[in-house]
N, C-alpha and C positions, 0 to 999 in steps of 0.2 A: 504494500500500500504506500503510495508517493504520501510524502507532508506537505501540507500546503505552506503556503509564502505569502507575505502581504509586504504592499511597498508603501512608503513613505512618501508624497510628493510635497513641493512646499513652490510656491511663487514669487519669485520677489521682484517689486519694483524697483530700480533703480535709477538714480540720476541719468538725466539725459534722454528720457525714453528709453530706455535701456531694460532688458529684462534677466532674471537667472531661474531655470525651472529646473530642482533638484529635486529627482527621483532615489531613493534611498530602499533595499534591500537585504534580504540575508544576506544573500551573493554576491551580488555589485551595488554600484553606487554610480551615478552618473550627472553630472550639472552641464546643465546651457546655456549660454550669454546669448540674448540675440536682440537685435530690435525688429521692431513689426516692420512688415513689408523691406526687408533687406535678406536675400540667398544668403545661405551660410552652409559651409559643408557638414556635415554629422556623420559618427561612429555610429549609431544603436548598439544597445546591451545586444542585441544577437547578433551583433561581429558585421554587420551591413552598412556598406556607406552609402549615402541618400546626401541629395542637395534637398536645405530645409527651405520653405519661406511660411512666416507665423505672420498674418494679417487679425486684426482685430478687427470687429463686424457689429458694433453697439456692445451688448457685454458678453459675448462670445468670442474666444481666442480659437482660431481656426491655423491648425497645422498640414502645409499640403509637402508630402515628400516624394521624391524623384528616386529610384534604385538608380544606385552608380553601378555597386558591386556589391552582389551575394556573396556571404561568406559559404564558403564548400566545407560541409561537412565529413 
């Protein structure tokens, strides 16, 4: 029987328009600096890089990602 896992997320504003959005679990740990509507390159915890862009939409924060590259298992 697997154990389950639960993650931590936290959001923070920062100067500047500026954001940090840190996902916190058993296993990994991951933070992102980004501002809205600016590309930025991203890891994901499952080993994949994707170009990020986070647009805000009234009070919804919309994350759209692109696959660069699958990590091979």
């Amino acid at each position: 029987m697997a154990n389950a896992t639960t993650s931590t997320v936290e959001l923070i504003k920062e100067e500047d328009d500026k954001y940090s959005f840190n996902t916190t679990s058993t296993f990994r740990s991951q933070e992102l600096k980004f501002s809205p509507g600016v590309e930025f390159m991203e890891k994901r915890m499952d080993g994949a890089e994707v170009s990020t862009v986070v647009t805000l939409e009234g009070n919804k924060m919309i994350q759209l990602q692109k696959v660069i590259k699958l990590k091979k298992f």
